[in-house]
C-alpha positions in Angstrom: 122.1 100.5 95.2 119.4 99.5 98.1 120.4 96.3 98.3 117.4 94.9 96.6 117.8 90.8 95.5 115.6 88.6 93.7 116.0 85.0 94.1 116.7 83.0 91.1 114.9 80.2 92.0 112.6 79.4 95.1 109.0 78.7 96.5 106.3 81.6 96.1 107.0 82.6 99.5 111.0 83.6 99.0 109.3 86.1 95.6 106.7 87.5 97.5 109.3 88.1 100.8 111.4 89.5 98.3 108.6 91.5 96.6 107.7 92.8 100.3 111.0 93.5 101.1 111.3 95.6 97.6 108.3 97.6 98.4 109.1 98.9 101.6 112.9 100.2 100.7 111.3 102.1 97.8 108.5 103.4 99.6 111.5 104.5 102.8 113.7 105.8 99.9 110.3 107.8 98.1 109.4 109.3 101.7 112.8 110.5 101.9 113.3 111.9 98.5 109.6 113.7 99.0 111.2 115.6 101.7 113.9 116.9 99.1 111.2 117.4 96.7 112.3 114.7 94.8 109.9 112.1 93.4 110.8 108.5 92.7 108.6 107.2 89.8 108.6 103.7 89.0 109.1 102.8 85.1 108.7 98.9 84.7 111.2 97.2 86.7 113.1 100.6 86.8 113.3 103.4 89.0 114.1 107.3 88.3 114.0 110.4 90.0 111.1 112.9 88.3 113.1 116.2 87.1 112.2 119.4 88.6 110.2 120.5 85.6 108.1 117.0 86.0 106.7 117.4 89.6 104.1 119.3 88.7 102.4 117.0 87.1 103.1 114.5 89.5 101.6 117.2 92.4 98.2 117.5 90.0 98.1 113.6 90.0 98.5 113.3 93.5 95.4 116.1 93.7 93.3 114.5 91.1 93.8 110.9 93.0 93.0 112.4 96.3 89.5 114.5 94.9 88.9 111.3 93.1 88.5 109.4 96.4 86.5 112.2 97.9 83.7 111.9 95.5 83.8 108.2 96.1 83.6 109.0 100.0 80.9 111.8 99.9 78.9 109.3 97.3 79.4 106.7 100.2 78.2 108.6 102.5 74.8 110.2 101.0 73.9 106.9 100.0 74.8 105.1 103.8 71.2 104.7 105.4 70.5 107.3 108.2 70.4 104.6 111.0 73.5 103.3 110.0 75.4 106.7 109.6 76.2 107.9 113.3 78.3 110.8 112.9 78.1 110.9 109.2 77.0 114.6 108.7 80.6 115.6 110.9 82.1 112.7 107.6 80.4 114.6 105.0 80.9 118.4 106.2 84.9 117.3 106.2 84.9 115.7 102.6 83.5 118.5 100.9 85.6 121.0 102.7 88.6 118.7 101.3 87.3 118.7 98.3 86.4 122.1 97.9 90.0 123.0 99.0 91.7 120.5 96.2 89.4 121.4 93.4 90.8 125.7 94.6 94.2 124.4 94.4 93.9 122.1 91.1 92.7 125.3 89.3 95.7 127.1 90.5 98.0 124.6 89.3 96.4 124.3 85.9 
């Protein structure tokens, strides 16, 4: 349906053009279908549209992905050394004000 062709033979720059190419019409169609609050999920070599009853959990992955990468960050950060951390305290006060914010809205969900 996008148009999407895999060459049957070629060098490993014709799969990996056509494994770039692949990527960036489903990540165009999944911004789309996000706006419709539709989510394409990606099954193997297949694609499928979540069901209504199924974004939920697909929201509280999103969450859980995002605090992840906040405790990684605020980690980061208390363990950058002071001269090297200009501006860090404005980096920190931000992530744990993001976090605090997902972990509120995470306990709603659940």
């Amino acid at each position: 349906m996008a148009g999407i062709s895999c060459p049957e033979v070629g060098t490993r720059q014709d799969f990996e053009a056509a494994q770039l190419e692949e990527l960036a019409i489903v990540d165009a169609i999944r911004k789309e279908l996000l706006k419709q609050g539709k989510y394409l999920k990606a099954d193997r070599s297949n694609y499928r549209i979540l069901t209504p009853s199924e974004n939920a959990a697909q929201v509280e992955s999103y969450m859980r992905s995002a605090d992840a990468k906040l405790k990684r960050a605020i980690t980061l950060s208390k363990n950058t050394p002071k001269e090297a951390g200009q501006g860090q305290c404005n980096s920190m006060a931000r992530a744990l004000v993001k976090r605090e914010s997902i972990s509120k809205r995470l306990s709603r969900i659940c």
